[in-house]
C-alpha atoms as a printed R data frame, in Angstrom:
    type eleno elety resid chain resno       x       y      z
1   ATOM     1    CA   UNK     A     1   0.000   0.000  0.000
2   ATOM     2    CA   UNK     A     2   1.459   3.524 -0.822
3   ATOM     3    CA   UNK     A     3   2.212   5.557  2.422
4   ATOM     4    CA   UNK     A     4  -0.632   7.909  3.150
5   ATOM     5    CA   UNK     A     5  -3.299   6.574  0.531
6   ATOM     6    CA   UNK     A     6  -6.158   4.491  1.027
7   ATOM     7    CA   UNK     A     7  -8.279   3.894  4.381
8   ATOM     8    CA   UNK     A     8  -7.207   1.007  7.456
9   ATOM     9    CA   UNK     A     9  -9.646  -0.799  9.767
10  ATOM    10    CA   UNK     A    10  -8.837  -2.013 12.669
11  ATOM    11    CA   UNK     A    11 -11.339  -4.521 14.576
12  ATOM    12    CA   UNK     A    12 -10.851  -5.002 18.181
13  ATOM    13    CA   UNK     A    13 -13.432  -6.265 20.998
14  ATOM    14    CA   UNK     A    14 -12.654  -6.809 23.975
15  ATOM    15    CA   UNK     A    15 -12.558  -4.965 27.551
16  ATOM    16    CA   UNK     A    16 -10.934  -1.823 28.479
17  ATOM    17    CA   UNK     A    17  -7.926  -3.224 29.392
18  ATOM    18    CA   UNK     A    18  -7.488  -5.332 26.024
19  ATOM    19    CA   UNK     A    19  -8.596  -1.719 23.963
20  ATOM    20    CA   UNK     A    20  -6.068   0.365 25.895
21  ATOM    21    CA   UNK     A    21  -3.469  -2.240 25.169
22  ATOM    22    CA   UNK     A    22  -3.671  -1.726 21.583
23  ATOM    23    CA   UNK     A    23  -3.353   1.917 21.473
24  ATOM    24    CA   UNK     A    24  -0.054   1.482 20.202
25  ATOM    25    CA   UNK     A    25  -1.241  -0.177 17.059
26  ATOM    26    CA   UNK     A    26  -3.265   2.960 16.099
27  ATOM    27    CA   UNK     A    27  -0.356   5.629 16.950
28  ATOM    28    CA   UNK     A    28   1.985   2.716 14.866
29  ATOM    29    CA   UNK     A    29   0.019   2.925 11.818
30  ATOM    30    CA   UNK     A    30  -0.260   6.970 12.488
31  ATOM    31    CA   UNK     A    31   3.198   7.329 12.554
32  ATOM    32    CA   UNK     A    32   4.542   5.638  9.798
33  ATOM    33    CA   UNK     A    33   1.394   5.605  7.270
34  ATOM    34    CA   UNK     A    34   0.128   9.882  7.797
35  ATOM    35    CA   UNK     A    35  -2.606  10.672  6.258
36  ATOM    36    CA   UNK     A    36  -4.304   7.844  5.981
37  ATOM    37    CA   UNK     A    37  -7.425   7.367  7.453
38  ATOM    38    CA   UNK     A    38  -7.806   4.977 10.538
39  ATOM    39    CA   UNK     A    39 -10.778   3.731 11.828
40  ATOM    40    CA   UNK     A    40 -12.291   1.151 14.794
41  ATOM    41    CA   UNK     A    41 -15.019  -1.689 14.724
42  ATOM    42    CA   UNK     A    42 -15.508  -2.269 18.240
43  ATOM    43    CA   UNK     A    43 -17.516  -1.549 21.481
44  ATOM    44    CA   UNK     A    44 -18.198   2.420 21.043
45  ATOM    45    CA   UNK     A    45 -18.468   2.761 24.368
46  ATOM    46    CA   UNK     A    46 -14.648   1.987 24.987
47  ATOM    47    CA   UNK     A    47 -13.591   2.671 20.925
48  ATOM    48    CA   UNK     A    48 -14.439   6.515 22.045
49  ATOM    49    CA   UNK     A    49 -11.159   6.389 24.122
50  ATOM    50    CA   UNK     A    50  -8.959   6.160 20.419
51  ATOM    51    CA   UNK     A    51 -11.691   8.635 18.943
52  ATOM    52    CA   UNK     A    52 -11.609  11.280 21.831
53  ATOM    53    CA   UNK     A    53  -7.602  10.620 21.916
54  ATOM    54    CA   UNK     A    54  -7.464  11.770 17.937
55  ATOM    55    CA   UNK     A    55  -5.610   7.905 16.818
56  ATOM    56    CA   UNK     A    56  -8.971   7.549 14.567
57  ATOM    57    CA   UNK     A    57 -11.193   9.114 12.761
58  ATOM    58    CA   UNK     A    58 -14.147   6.881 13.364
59  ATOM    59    CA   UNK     A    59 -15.680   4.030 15.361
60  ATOM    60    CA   UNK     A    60 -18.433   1.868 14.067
61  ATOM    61    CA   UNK     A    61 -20.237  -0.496 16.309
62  ATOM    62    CA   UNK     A    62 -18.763  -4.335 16.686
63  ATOM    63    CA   UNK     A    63 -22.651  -5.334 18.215
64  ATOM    64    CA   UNK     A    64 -24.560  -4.851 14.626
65  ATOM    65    CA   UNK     A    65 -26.801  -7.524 14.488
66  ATOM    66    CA   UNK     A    66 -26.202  -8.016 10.476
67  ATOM    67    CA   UNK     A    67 -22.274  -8.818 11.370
68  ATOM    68    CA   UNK     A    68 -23.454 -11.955 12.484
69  ATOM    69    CA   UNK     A    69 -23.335 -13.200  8.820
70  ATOM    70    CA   UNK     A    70 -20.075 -12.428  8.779
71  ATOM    71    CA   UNK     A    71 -19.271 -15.260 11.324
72  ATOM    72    CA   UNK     A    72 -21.099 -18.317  9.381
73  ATOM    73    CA   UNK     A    73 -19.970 -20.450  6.980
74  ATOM    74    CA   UNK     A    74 -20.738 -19.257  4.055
75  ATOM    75    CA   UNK     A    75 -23.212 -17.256  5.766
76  ATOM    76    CA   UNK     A    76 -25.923 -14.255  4.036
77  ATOM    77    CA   UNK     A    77 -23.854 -11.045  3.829
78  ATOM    78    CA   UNK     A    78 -25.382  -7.586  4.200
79  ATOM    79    CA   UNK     A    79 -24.622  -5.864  1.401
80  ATOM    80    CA   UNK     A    80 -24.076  -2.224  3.606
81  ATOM    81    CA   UNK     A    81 -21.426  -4.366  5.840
82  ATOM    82    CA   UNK     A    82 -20.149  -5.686  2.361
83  ATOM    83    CA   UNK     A    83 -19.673  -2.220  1.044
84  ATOM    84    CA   UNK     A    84 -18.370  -0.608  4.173
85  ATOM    85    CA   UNK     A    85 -15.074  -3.509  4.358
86  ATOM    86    CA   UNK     A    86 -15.028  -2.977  0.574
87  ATOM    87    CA   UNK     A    87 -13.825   0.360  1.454
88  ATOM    88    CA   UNK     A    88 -10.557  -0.542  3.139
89  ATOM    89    CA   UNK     A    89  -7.458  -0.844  1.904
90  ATOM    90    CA   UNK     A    90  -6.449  -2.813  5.074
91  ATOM    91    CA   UNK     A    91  -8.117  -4.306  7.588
92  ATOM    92    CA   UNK     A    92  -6.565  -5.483 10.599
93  ATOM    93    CA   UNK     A    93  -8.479  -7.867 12.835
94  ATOM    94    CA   UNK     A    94  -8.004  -9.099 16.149
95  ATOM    95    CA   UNK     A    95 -11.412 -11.033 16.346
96  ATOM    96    CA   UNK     A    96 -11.030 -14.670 17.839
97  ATOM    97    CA   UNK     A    97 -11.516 -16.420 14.265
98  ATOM    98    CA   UNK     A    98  -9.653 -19.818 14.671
99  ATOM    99    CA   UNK     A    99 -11.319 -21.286 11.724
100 ATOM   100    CA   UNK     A   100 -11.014 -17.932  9.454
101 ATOM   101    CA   UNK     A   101 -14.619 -17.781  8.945
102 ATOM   102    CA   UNK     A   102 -14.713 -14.437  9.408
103 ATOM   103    CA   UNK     A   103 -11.332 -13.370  7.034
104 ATOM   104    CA   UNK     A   104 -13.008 -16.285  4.138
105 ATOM   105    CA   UNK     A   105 -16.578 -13.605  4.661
106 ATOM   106    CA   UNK     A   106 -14.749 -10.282  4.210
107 ATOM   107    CA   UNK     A   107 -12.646 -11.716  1.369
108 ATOM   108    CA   UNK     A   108 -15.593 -12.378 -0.330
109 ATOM   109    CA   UNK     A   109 -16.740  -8.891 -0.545
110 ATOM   110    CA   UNK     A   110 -13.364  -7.353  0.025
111 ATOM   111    CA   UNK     A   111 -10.025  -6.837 -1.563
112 ATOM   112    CA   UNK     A   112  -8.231  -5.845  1.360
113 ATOM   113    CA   UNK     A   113  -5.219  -6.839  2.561
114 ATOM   114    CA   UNK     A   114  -6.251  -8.869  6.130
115 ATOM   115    CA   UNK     A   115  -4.134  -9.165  8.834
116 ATOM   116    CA   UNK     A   116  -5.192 -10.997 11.634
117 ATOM   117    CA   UNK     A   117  -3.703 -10.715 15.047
118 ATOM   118    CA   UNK     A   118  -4.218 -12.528 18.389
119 ATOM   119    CA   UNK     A   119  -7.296 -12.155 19.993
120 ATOM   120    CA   UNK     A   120  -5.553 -12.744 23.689
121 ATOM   121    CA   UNK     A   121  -1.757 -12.473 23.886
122 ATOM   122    CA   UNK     A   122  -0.037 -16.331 25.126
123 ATOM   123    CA   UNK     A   123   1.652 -15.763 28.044
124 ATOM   124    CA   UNK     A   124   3.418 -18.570 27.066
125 ATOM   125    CA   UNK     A   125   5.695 -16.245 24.892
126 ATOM   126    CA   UNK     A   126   6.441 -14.388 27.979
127 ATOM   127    CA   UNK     A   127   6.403 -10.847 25.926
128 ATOM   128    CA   UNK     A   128   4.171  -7.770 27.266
129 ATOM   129    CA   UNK     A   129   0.707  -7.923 25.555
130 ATOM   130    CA   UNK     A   130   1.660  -4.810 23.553
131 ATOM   131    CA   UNK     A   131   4.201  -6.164 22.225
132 ATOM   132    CA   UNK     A   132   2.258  -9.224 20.926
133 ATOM   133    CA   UNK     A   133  -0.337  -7.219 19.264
134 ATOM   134    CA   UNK     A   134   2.328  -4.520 17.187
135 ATOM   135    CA   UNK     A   135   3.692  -8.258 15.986
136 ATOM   136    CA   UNK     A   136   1.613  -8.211 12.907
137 ATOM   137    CA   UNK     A   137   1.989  -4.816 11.573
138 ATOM   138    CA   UNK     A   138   5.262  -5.812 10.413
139 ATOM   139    CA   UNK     A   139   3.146  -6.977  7.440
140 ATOM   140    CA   UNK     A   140   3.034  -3.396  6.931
141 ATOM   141    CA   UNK     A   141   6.706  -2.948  7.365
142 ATOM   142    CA   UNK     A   142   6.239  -1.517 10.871
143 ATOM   143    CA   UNK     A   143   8.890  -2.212 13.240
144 ATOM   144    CA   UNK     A   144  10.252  -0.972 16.535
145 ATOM   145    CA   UNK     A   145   7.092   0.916 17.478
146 ATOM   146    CA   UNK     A   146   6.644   2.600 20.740
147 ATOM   147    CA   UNK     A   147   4.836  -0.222 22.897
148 ATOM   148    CA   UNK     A   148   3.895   1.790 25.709
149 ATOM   149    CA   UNK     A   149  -0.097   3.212 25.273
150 ATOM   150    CA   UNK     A   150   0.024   6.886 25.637
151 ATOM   151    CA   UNK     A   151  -3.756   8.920 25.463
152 ATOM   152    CA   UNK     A   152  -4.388  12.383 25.841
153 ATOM   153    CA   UNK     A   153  -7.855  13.416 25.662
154 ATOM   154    CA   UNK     A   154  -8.915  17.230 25.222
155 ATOM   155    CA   UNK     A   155 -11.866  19.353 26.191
156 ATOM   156    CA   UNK     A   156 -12.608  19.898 22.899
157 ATOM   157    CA   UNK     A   157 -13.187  16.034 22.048
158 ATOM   158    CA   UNK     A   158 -15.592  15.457 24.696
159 ATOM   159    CA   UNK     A   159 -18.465  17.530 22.622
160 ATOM   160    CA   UNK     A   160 -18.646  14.041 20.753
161 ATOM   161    CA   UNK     A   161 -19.499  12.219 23.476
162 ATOM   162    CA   UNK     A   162 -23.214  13.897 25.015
163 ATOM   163    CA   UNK     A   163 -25.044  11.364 26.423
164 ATOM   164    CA   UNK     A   164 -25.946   8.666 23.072
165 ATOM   165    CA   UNK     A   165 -23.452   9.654 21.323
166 ATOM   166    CA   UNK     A   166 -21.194   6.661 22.070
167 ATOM   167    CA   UNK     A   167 -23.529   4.376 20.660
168 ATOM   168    CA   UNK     A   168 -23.462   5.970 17.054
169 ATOM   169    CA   UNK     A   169 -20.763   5.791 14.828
170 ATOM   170    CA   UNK     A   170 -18.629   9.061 15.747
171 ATOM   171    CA   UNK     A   171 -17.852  11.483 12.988
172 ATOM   172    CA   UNK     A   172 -15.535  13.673 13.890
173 ATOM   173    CA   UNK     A   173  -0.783  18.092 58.083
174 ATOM   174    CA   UNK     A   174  -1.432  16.338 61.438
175 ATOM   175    CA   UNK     A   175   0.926  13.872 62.676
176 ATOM   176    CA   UNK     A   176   2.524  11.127 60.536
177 ATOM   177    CA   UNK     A   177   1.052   8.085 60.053
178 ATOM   178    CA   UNK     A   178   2.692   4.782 59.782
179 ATOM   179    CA   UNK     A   179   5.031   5.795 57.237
180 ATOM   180    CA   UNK     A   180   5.800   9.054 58.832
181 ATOM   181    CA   UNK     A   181   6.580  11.112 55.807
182 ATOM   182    CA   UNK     A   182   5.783  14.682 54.527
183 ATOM   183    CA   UNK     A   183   4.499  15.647 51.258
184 ATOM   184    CA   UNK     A   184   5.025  19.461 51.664
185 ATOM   185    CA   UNK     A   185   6.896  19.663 48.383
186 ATOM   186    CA   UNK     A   186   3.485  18.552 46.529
187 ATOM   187    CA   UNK     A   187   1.203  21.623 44.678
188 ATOM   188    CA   UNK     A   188  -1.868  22.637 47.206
189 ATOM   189    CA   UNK     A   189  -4.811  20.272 47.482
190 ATOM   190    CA   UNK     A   190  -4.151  17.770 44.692
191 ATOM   191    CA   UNK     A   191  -6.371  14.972 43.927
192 ATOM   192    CA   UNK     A   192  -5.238  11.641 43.889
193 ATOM   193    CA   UNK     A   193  -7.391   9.093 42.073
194 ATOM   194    CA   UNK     A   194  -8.792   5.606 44.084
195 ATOM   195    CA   UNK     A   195 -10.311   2.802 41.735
196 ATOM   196    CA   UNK     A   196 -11.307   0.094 44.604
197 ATOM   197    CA   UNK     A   197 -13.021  -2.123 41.678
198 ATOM   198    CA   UNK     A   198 -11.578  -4.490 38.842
199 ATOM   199    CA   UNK     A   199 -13.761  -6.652 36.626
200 ATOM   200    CA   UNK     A   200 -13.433  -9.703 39.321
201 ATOM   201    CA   UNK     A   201 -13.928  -9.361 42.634
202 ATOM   202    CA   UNK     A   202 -10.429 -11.916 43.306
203 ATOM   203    CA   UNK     A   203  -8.344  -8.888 41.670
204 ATOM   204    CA   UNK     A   204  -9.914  -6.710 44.395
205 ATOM   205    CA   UNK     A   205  -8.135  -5.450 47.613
206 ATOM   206    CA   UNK     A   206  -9.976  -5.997 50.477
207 ATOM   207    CA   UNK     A   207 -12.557  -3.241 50.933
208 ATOM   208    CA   UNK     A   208 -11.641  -2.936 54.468
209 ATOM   209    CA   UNK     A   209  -8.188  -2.350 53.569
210 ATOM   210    CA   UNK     A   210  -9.097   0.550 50.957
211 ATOM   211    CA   UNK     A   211 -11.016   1.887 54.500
212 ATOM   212    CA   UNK     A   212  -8.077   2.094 56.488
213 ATOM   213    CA   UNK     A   213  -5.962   3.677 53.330
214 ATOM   214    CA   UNK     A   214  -8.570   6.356 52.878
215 ATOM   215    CA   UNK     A   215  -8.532   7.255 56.802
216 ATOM   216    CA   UNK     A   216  -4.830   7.297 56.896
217 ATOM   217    CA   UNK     A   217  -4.691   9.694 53.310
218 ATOM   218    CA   UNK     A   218  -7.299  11.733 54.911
219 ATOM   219    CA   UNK     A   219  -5.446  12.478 58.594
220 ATOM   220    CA   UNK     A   220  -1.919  12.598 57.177
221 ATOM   221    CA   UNK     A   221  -2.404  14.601 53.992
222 ATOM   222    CA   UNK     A   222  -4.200  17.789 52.302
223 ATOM   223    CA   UNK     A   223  -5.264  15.677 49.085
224 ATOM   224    CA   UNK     A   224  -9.028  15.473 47.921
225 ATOM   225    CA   UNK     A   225  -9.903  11.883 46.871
226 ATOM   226    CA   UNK     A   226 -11.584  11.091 43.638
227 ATOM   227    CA   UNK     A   227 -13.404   7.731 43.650
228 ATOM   228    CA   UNK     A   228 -13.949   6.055 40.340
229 ATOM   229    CA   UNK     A   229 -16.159   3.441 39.160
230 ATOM   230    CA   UNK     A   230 -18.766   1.823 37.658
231 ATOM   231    CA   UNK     A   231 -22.386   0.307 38.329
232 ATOM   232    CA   UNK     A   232 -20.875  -2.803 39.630
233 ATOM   233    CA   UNK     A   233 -18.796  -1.059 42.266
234 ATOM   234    CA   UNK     A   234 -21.528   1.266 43.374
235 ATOM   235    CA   UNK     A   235 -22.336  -0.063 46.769
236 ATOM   236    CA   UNK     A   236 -18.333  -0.080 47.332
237 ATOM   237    CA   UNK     A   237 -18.201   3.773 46.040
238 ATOM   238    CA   UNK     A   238 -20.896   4.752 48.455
239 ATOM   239    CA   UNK     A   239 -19.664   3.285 51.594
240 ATOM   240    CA   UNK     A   240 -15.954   4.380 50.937
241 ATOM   241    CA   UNK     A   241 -17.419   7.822 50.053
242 ATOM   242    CA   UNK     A   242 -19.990   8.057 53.163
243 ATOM   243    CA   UNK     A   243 -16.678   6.912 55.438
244 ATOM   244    CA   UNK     A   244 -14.450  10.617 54.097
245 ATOM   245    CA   UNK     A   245 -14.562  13.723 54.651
246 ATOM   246    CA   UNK     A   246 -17.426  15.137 51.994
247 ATOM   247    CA   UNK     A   247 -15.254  18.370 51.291
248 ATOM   248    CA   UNK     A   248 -12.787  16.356 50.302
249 ATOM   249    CA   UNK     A   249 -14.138  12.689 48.547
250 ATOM   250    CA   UNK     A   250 -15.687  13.158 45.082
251 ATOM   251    CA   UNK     A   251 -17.839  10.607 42.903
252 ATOM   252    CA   UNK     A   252 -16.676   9.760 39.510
253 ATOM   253    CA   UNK     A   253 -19.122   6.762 39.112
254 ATOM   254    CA   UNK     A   254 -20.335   5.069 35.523
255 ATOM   255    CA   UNK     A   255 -19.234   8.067 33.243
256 ATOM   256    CA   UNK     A   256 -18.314   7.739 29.966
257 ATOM   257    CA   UNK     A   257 -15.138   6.451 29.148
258 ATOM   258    CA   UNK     A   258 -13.885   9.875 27.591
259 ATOM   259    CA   UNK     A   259 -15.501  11.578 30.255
260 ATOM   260    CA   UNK     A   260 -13.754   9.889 32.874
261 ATOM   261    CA   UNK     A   261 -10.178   9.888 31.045
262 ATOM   262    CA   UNK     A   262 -10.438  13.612 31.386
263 ATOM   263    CA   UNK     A   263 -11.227  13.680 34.639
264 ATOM   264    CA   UNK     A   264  -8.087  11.497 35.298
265 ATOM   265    CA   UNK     A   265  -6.075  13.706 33.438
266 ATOM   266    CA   UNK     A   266  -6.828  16.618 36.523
267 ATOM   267    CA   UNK     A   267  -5.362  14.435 39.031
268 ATOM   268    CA   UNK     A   268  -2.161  13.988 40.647
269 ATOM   269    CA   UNK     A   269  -2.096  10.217 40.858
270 ATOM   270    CA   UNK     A   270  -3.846   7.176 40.599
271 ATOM   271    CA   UNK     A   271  -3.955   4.018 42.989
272 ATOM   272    CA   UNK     A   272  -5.845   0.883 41.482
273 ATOM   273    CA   UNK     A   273  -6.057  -2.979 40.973
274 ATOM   274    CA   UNK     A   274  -5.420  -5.008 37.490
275 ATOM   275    CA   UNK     A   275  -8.112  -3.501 35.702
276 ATOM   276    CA   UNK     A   276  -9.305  -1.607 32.672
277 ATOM   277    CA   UNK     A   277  -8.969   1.643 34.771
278 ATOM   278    CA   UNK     A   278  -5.883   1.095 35.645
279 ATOM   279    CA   UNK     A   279  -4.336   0.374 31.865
280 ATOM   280    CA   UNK     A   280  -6.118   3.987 31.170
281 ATOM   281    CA   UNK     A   281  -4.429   5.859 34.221
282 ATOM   282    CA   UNK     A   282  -1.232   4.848 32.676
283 ATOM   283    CA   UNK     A   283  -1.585   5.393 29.593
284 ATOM   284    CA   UNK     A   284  -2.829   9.115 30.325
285 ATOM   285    CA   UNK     A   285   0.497   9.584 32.230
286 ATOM   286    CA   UNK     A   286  -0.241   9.588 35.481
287 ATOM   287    CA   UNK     A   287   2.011   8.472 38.471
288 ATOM   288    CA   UNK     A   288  -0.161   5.334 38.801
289 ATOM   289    CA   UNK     A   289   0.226   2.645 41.852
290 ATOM   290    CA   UNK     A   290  -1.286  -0.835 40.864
291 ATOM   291    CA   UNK     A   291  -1.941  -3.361 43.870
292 ATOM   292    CA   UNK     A   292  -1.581  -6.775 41.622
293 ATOM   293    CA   UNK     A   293  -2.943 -10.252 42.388
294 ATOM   294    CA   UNK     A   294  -2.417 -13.365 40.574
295 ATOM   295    CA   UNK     A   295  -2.644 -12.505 37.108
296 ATOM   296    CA   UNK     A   296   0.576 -12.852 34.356
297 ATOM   297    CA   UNK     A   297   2.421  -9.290 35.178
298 ATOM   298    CA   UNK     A   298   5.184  -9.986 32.399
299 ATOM   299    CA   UNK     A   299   1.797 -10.331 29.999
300 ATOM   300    CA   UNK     A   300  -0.831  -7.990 31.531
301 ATOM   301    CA   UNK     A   301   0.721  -5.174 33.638
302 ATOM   302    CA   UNK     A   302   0.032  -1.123 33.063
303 ATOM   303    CA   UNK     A   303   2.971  -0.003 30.965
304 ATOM   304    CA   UNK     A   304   4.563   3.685 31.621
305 ATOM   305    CA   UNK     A   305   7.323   4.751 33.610
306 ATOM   306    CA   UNK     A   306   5.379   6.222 36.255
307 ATOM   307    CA   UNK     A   307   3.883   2.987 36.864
308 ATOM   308    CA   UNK     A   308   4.401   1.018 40.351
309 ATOM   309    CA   UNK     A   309   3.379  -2.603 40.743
310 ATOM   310    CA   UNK     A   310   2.768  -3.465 44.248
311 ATOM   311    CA   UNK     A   311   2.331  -7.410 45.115
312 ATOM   312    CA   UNK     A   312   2.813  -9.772 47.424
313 ATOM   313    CA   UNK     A   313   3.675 -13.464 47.861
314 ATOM   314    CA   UNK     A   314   0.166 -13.888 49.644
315 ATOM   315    CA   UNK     A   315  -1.688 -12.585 47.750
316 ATOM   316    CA   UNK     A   316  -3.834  -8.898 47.720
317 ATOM   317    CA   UNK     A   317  -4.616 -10.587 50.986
318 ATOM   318    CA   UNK     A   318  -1.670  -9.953 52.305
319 ATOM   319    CA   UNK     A   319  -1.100  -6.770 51.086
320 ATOM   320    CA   UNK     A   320  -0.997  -4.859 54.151
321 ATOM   321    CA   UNK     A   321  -2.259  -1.488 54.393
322 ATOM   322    CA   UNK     A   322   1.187  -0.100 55.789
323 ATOM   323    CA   UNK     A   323   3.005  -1.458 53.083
324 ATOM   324    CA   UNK     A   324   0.834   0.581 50.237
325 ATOM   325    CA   UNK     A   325   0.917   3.397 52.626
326 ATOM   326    CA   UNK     A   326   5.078   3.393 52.497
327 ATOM   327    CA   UNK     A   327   4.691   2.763 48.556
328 ATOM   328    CA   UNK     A   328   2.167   5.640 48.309
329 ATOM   329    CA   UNK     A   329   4.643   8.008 50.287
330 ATOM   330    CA   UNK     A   330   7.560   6.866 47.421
331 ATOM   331    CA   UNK     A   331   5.422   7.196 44.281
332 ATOM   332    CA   UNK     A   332   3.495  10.038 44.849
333 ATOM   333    CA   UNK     A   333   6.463  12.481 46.498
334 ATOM   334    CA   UNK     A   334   8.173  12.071 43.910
């Protein structure tokens, strides 16, 4: 394909986490193909994150109901779904397609080059998942490309997303506490970020511990708190919420994903589990400290170098609240 000609697709499901993890894709093929037009089939409500960020120009929605042609054998193609991946010059697709179903449909109404690329990274490779999913733009002849996600989301971008709009394809100083450390050197009242929530309650630290965290912040520092998340974590927001100071605790609870990113952007850090959230903290910069479980961190973890990874051999378990509150003092004076 001739640099800067010609329109790419990229399809990508998936949660937040697995979207923010191929960021780098779309700022790879911005980089080294400008001018050419980039676009998203996936879940608009998370695909606004690459909109809002300017790495596309459009998302169209993965949850059409006449896609599911598309995944049949020789299935009944809608002729509008025909046209629109007739319009691509490439389409890269990290759909789970292990019997090429999908790639046999699009060729048949397509003459774009297809790439396909993993649908889940094997940890097996023992590679960061980034890394595994630039892997096949080297089709492209795009190597070395920056594997860290990196987002920044203006005022301006958030117009797009009034309330509907994601679902339609987008056109354009008391005493010291355990620890015992200061923070004088930080700006006045700065608002550190708390995401108590993942998508599984097992990647969770104890609620009771994020309690005792919150008291401790509260007595030992002049921060404002903002707590973040979704419907799922509501009863969690509220008590943790009801249990601070109300001057100083804010509610950032089931915005919009763009929404929410800007938000993020306003604060001065960012303390989280493995989660979706978390990927996005780090990717919009932020001094971010991640309280990891089980889960592959070689594979999986945030990627940024203001990124702290906090675990234990027991466990979030036995994660003890005075060893995040010494981590806290280290990441967050810095």
């Amino acid at each position: 394909m001739s640099q800067g000609r010609g329109k790419i697709l990229v399809i990508r499901g998936g949660a937040i986490g697995d979207f923010i993890l191929t960021l780098p894709v779309f700022a790879a093929l911005r980089r080294h193909l400008p001018g050419t037009q980039l676009e998203v089939l996936g879940y608009p409500h998370i695909a606004q994150l690459a909109l809002a960020g300017r790495l596309v120009e459009q998302v169209r929605s993965i949850e059409s109901r006449p896609l599911a042609g598309f995944f049949a054998r020789d299935g009944a193609l809608d002729q509008s779904l025909a046209d629109y991946f007739a319009g691509f010059a490439v389409i890269v697709s990290y759909l789970y397609d292990p019997d090429g179903i999908f790639r046999a449909n699009v060729a048949r109404c397509s003459k774009a080059q297809f790439i396909a690329g993993p649908h889940r990274p094997d940890e097996k490779l023992n590679l960061h998942a980034t890394e595994v999913l630039l892997k096949p733009l080297e089709r492209l002849a795009i190597f070395d490309s920056d594997p860290v996600p990196r987002l920044t989301i203006g005022q301006a971008s958030l117009l797009t997303f009034e309330p509907g709009a994601q679902d339609r394809p987008a056109q354009n100083r008391p005493e010291a506490g355990p620890a015992d450390w200061q923070l004088d050197s930080l700006e006045a009242c700065p608002t550190l970020a708390l995401h108590p929530g993942s998508g599984s309650e097992k990647k969770n630290w104890p609620e009771e511990h994020w309690m005792r965290l919150g008291e401790h912040l509260q007595a030992t520092t002049g921060w404002d708190f903002l707590l973040v998340g979704g419907e799922a974590e509501r009863g969690r927001l509220r008590r943790l919420s009801a249990a601070g100071h109300p001057g100083r605790v804010k509610l950032a609870e089931g915005l919009p994903l763009a929404q929410l990113a800007c938000r993020l952007q306003t604060c001065r850090g960012f303390i989280g589990h493995d989660s979706g959230i978390s990927h996005l903290a780090a990717a919009l910069g932020l001094p971010a400290l991640v309280l990891w479980g089980a889960t592959n961190e070689t594979t999986w973890r945030p990627r940024g170098d203001r990124v702290t990874v906090l675990r234990s051999p027991e466990g979030l378990q036995g994660l003890s609240v005075e060893r995040v509150v010494e981590q806290v003092a280290r990441v967050f004076a810095r």
